[in-house]
C-alpha positions in Angstrom: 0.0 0.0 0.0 1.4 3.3 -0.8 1.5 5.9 1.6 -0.5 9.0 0.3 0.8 12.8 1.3 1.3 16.4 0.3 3.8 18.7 -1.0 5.8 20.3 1.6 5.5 20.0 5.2 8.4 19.1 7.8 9.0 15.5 10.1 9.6 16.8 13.7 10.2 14.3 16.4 6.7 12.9 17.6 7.6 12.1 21.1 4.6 10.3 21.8 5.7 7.3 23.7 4.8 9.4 26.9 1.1 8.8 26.1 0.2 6.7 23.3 0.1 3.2 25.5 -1.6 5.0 28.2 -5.5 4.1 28.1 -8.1 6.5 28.7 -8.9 7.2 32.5 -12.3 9.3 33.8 -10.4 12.9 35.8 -13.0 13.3 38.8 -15.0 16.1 37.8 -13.8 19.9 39.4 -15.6 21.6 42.3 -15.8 24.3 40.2 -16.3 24.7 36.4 -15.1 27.7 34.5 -17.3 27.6 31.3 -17.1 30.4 28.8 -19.2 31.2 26.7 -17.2 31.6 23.5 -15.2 28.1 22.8 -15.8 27.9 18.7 -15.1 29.8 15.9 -18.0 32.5 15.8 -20.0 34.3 17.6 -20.1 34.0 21.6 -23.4 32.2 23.0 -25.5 34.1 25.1 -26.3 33.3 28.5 -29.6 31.9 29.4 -28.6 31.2 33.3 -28.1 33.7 36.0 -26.4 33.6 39.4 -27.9 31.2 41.7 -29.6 29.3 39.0 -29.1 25.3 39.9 -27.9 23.6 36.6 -27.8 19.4 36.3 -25.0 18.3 33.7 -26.1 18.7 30.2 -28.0 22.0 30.7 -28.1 24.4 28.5 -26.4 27.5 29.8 -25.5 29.2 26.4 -27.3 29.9 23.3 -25.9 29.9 19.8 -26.1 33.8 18.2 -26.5 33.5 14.6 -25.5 30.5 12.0 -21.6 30.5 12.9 -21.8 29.8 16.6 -22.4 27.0 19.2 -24.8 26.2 22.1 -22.7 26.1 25.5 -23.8 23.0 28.3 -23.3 23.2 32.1 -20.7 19.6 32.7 -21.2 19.3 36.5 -24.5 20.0 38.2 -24.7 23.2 40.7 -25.4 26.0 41.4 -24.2 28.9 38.9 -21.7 30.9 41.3 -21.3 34.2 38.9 -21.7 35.2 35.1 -18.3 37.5 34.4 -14.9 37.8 32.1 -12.1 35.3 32.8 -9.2 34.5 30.6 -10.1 32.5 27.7 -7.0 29.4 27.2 -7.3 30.9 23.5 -5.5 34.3 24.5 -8.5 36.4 25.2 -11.1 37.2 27.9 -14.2 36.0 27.6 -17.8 36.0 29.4 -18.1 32.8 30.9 -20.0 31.0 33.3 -18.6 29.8 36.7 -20.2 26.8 38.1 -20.1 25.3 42.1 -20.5 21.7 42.0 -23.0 20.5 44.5 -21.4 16.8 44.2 -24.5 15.1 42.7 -23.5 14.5 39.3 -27.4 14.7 38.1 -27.6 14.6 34.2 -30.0 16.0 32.3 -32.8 12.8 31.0 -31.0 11.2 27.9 -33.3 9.5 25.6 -31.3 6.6 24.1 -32.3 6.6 20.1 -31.9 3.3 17.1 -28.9 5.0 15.0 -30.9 2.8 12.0 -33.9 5.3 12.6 -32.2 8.5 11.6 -31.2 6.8 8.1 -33.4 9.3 6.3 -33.7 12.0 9.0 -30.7 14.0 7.7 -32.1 17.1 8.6 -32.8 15.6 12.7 -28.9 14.5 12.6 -28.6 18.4 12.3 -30.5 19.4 14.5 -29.3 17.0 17.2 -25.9 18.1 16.6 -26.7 21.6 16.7 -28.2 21.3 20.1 -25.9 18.9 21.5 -22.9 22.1 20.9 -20.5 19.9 19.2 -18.0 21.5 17.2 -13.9 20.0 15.6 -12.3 18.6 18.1 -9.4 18.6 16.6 -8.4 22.2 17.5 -9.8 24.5 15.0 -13.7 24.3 16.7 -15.6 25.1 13.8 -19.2 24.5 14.8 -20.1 21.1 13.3 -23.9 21.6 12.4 -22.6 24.4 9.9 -20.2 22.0 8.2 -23.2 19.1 7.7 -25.1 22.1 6.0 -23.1 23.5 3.1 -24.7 25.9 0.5 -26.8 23.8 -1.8 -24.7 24.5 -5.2 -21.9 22.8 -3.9 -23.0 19.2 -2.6 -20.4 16.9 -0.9 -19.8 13.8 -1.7 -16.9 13.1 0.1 -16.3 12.9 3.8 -12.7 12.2 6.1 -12.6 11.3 9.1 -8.9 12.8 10.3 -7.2 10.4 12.8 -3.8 11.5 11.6 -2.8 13.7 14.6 0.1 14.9 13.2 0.9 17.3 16.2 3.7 16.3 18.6 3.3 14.8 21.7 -0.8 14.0 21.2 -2.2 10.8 21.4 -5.5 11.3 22.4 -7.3 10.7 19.0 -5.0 7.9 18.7 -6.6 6.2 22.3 -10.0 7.5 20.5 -9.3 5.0 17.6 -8.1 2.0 19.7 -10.6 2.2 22.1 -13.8 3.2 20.4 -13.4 2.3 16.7 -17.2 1.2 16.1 -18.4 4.0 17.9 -16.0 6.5 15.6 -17.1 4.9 12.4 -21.0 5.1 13.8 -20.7 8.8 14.0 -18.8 8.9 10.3 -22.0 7.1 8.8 -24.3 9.8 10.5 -22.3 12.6 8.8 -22.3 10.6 5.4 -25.9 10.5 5.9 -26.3 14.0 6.8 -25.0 15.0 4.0 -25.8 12.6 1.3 -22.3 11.7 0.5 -20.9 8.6 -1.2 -17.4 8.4 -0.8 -16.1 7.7 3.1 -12.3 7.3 4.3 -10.6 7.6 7.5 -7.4 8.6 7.3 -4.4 7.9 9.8 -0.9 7.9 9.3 1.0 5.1 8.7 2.9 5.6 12.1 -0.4 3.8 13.7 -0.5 0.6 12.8 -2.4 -1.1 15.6 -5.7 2.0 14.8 -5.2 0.7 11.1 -5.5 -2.9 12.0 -8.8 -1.8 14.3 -10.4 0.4 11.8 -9.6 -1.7 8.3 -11.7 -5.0 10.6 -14.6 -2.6 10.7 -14.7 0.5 8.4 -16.2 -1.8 5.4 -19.1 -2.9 7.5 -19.8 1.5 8.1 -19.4 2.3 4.2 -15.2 3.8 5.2 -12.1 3.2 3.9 -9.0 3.4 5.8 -6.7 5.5 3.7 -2.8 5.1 5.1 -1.3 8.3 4.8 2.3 9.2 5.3 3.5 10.6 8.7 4.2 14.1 8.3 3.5 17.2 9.7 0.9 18.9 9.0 -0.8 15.7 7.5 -3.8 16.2 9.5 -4.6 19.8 8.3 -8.2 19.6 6.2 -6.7 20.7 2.6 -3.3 18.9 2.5 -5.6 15.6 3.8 -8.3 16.4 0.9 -5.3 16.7 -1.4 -3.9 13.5 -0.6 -6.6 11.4 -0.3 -8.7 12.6 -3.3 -6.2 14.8 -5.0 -8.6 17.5 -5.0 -7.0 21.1 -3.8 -9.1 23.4 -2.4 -8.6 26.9 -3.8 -7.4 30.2 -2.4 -9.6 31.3 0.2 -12.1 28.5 -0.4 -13.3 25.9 2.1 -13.8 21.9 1.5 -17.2 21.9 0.5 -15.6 24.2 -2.5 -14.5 21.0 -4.1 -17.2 18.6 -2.7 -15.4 17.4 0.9 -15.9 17.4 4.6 -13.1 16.7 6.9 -14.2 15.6 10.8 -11.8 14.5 13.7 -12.4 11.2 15.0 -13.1 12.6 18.4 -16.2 14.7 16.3 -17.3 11.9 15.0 -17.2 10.4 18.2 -19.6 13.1 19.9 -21.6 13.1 16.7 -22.5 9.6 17.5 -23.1 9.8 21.3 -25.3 12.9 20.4 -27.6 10.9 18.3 -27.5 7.9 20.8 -28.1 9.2 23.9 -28.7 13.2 23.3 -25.5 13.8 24.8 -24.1 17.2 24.7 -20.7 18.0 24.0 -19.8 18.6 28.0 -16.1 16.5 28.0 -13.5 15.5 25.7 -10.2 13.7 25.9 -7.1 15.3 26.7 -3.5 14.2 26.7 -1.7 15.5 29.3 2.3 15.1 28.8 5.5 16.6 28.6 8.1 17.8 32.0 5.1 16.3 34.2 5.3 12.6 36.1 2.9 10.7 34.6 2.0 11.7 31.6 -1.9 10.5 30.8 -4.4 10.9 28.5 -7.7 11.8 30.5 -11.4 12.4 29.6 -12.3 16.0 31.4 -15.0 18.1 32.0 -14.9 21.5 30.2 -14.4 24.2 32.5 -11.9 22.3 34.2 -8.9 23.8 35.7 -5.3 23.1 33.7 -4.1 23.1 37.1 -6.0 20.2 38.5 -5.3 17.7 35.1 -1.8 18.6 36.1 -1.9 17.6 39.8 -3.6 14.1 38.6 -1.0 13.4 36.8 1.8 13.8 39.4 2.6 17.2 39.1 5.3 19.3 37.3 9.0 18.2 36.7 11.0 21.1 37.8 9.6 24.7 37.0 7.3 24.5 34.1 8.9 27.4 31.7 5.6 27.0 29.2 2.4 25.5 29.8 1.0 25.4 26.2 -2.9 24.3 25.2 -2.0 22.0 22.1 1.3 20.5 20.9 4.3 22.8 20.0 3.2 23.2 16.7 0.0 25.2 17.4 -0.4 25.2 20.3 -1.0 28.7 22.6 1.1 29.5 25.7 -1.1 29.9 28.4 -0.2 32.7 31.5 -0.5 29.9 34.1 -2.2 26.5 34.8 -5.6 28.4 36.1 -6.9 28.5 32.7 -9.7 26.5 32.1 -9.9 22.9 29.6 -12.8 24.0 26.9 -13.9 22.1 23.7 -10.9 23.0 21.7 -8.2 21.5 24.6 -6.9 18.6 22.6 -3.6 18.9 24.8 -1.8 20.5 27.9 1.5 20.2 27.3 4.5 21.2 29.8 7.8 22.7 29.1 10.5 23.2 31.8 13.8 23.5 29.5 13.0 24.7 26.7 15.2 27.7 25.5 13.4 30.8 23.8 13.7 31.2 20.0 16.5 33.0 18.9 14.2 35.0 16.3 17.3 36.2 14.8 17.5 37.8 11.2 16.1 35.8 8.0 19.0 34.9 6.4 17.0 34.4 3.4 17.7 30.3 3.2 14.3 29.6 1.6 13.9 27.0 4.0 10.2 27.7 4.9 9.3 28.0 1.6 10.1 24.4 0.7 8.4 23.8 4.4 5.2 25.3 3.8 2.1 22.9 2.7 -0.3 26.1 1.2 3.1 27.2 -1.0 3.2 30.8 0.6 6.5 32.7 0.9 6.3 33.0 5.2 9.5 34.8 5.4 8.3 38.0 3.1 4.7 37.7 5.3 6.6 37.7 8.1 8.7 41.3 6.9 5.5 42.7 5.4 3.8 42.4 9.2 7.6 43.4 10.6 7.3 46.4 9.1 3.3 46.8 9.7 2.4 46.9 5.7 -0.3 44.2 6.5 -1.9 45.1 2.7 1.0 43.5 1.2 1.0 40.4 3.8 -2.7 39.9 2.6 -1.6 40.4 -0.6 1.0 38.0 -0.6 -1.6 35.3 1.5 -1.3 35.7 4.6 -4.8 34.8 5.3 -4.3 31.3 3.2 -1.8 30.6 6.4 -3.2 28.4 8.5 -0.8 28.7 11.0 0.9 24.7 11.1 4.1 26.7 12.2 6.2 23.9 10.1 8.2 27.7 8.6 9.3 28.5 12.2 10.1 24.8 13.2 12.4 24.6 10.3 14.1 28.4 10.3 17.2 28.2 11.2 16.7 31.6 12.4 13.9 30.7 15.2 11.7 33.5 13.8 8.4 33.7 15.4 6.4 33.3 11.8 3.8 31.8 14.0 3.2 34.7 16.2 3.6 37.0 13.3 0.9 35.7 11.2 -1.6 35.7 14.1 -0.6 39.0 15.0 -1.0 40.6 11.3 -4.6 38.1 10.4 -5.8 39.9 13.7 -4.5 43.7 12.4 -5.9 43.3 9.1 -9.3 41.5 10.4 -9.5 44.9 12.8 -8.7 47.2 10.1 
């Protein structure tokens, strides 16, 4: 079998032996949940709680606001505490809403459903997973009901489920696959459904070869295909994966459904399914804790979680943590301390005691990011356009085609913060 891929990209150690035989294992859910109201790509929900409300886990605390948004759910029953700005893991401050647990653990009533039933109900699927909150999990939180609804000129007939996980260090998806394959491939047959498409394949890389053996004994039975893609970073990013499976390449500025494909984490597909089993919201997710910490784990947490208190269950920090970043090294964002808390985009906490800083020293114009870069930009003249604030030209030039893989800064010789760069001039020229 040949290993499908993509033009450029780098191979950075994976250091994933931390995690990737560690099974799943339950955190004990916090005393006191720090749930904001903004964790998708969007617009922020709006509260429909107030202080001293009691909530049950599974409530619905936050309301979507308009088509590119997501409902919010209280994950611990209380009583709401306060409604106020806290600092938002992402690198902002957002409203969110602080939760006392009052130890009960009550749930919301689930109504188990026949997965068979919804065969024709494509519109239902929807709805359920509009309700239930669920957006990627894979990092970018794009609010899922919108993908499962594209424009009606441009139909899909194609749908990935991404179990590459590309990014250092994670193995979370990768405990998703071993441990709850059918489960992953039941929710991939509910977004084929809901959108009426013919073609299904679940990629992974070929690094995986015990989730290849689990998948390729069931896919057939779901209507997948495992497709064996090559390890490399960023393998698991949505165009270079719809490039290499179906050699399709999604334009300038364009999104999947521009050339007939939807890309879904297998930890989505995953919450698709329990959504339209059980009415689940999306209330926890799996997170791989790892890096200068003692026992490195990967855990299934309750958003609003505190960083701090994953940390703690896994022994603590090695030495003084230098960076605490939400994510891999890649992508990830440095957080300010460990009192952030876990929300629906937290695919990782990772801990870094001895790591130096980057040098960021002059481009010495080696043209090594260009040959790095999987959307074929030029990151180095980006990177002086936004140096020297002409954000026109950095647009001009495609700045917003990055999507910010940071395989330019991991191979510059120069350590230049491209990463930081590009987020810093998409947010200028956004603003201006």
């Amino acid at each position: 079998m040949g290993f499908l891929t993509f033009k450029g990209g780098v191979h950075p150690p994976g250091i994933k032996e931390l995690t990737q035989e560690k099974a799943i294992t339950k955190l004990p859910s916090p005393k006191l949940a720090v749930i904001p109201l903004s964790q998708h790509l969007g617009a922020p929900a709006k509260p429909l709680v107030e202080p001293k409300n009691p909530v049950k886990i599974g409530t619905k605390i936050g309301e979507l606001q308009g088509r590119i948004s997501a409902n919010i759910h209280s994950s611990i029953s209380g009583i709401v505490k306060s409604i106020e700005p806290r600092f938002h893991p992402a690198g902002f401050t957002a409203l969110s809403v602080i939760i006392e647990s009052d130890g009960e653990g009550e749930w919301e009533p689930q109504e188990e459903q026949d997965i068979d039933s919804l065969a024709s109900k494509e519109s239902e699927i929807i709805e359920r997973v509009k309700e239930a909150g669920i957006v990627g999990l894979g990092g970018a939180a794009f609010p899922t009901h919108v993908k499962l609804a594209p424009p009606q000129d441009k139909p899909v007939d194609l749908v990935i489920l991404n179990g590459c996980e590309c990014e250092p260090y994670l193995t979370s998806d990768y405990r998703l696959m071993l441990e709850h394959p059918r489960e992953i491939l039941l929710g991939g047959k509910l977004i084929m459904r809901a959108l009426n498409a013919t073609k299904g394949y679940i990629a992974v890389e070929d690094n995986k070869p015990q989730a290849i053996e689990k998948l390729t004994a069931l896919a057939q039975e779901f209507g997948f295909e495992v497709s064996v893609v090559q390890t490399k970073y960023p393998q698991g990013g949505e165009k270079q994966l719809i490039y290499a499976i179906s050699n399709r390449e999604v334009p300038a500025g364009g999104l999947p459904f521009d050339v007939g494909a939807c890309v879904q984490n297998v930890g989505t597909a995953l919450a698709i399914y329990e959504t339209c089993k059980f009415r689940k919201p999306l209330v926890e997710r799996v997170v791989t804790v790892t890096g200068d910490i003692r026992e490195p784990q990967n855990l299934l947490v309750r958003i609003g979680t505190p960083f701090k208190e994953l940390i703690e269950f896994c022994g603590g920090y090695i030495g003084e943590p230098e960076k605490i970043i939400m994510g891999g090294p890649m992508m990830g964002i440095a957080q300010p301390d460990d009192n952030v808390p876990v929300v629906k985009a937290t695919s990782g906490i990772l801990v870094q005691s001895k790591m130096s800083l980057p040098l960021d020293e002059p481009c010495i114009r080696c043209g090594s990011c260009i040959d790095a870069c999987p959307m074929g930009l030029l990151p180095a003249k980006i990177g002086d356009y936004i140096t020297a604030k002409k954000f026109d030209l950095a647009k001009e030039f495609g700045l917003l085609d990055c999507i910010e893989c940071g395989s330019c800064a991991w191979t510059c010789p120069s350590r230049r913060n491209l990463v930081h760069l590009f987020k810093y001039g998409k947010l200028m020229t956004t603003n201006n």
